[in-house]
N, C-alpha and C positions, 0 to 999 in steps of 0.2 A: 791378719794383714797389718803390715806397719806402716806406717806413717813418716811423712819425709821427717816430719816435726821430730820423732822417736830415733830415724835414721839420723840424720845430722848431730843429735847428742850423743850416740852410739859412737859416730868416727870420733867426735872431738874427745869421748870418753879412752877410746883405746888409743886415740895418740897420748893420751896426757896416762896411761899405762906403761907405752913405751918408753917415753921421757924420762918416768921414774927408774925403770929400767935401766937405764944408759946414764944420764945427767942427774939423776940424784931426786931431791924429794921438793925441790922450789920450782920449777919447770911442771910437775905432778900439779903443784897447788896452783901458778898460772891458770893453768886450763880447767880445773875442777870451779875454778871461782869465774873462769868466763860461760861456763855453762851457765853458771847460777844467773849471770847476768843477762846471758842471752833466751836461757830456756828458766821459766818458771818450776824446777825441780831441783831440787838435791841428792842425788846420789854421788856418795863417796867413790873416791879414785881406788879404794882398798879395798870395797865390797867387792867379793866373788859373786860373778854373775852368770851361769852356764848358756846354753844356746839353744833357743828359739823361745826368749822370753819373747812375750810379748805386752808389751806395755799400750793401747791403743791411743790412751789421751795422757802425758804424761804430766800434766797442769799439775801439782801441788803435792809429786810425790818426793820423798824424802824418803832415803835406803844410806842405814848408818855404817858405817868403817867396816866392823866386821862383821855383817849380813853375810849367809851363803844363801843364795837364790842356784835352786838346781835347774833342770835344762824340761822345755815344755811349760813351761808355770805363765800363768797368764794376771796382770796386774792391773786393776783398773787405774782412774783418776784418783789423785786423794790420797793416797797408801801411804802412810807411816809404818814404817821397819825400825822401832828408835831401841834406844835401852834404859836399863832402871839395874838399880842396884840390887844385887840377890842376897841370900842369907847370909853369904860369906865376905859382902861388901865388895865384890865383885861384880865390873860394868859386862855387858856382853848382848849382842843382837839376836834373832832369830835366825837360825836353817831353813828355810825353806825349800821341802822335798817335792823331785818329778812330778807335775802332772795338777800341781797346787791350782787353785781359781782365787785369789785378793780382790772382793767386793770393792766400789767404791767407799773410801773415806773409812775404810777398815783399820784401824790400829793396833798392827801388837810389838810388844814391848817387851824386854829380857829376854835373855838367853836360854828361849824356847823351840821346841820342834813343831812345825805345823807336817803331820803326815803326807804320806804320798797320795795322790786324789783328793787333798780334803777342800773342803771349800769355805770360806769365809765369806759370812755375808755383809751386805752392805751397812758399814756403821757400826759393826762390830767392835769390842775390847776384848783381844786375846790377850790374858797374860800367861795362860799354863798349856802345856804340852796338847797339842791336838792327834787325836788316835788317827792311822790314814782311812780314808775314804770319809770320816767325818763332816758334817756341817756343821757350824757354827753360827749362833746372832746371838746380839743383844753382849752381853757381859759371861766369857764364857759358857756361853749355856749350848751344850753338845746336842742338838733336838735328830739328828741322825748319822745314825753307823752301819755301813754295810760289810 
């Protein structure tokens, strides 16, 4: 179930899509930074986001530029999507596949795959590729696959 808190950043997120679309890339940045001011989160105007995420407390999540979040993924409070520099000194976000579960205050970081069903737990550090249906805690550590 979503929250008005989660709905009202949702519209002002796709008007400030459409903007970009039409009037260019200052009208995008307006609305991206009046969320910021108005909602305690940071998601980028350029992060692909598919449909029926659900975000239920959206307090202190941050989702970088090029994030792809697919459709079904359910996000807690707290979630970091950022990026880090990879072997080739190339910046880049996480994919985020069908059906994913984002623990509270889980973080992952580069240009990584979290599988279809996998789940991250709360307070996690993902930085390498998650197999799907996988859990994850702690730092990396895969403790189930089905």
């Amino acid at each position: 179930m979503i929250g008005y808190y989660y709905c009202y950043e949702r519209a002002v997120r796709r008007i400030s899509l459409l903007n970009r679309k039409k009037h260019g890339e200052f009208l995008s940045r307006f609305f991206s930074s009046l969320i910021r001011i108005i909602y305690p989160c940071d998601i980028d105007c350029h992060a692909k986001i598919g449909e029926n995420v659900r975000i239920p407390h959206a307090t202190g999540i941050v989702i970088g530029y090029s994030a792809v979040i697919e459709d079904d993924v359910l996000i807690m409070s707290g979630v970091v999507i950022g990026s880090r520099f990879d072997h080739n000194g190339e910046r880049g976000h996480a994919t985020i596949k069908k059906g994913a579960m984002l623990g509270a205050n889980c973080v992952i970081l580069g240009r990584i795959t979290v599988g279809e069903g996998a789940k991250i737990g709360a307070g996690a550090v993902v930085t390498k590729d998650v197999p799907p249906n996988a859990t994850v805690v702690g730092v990396n550590k895969i403790i189930k696959t089905s």
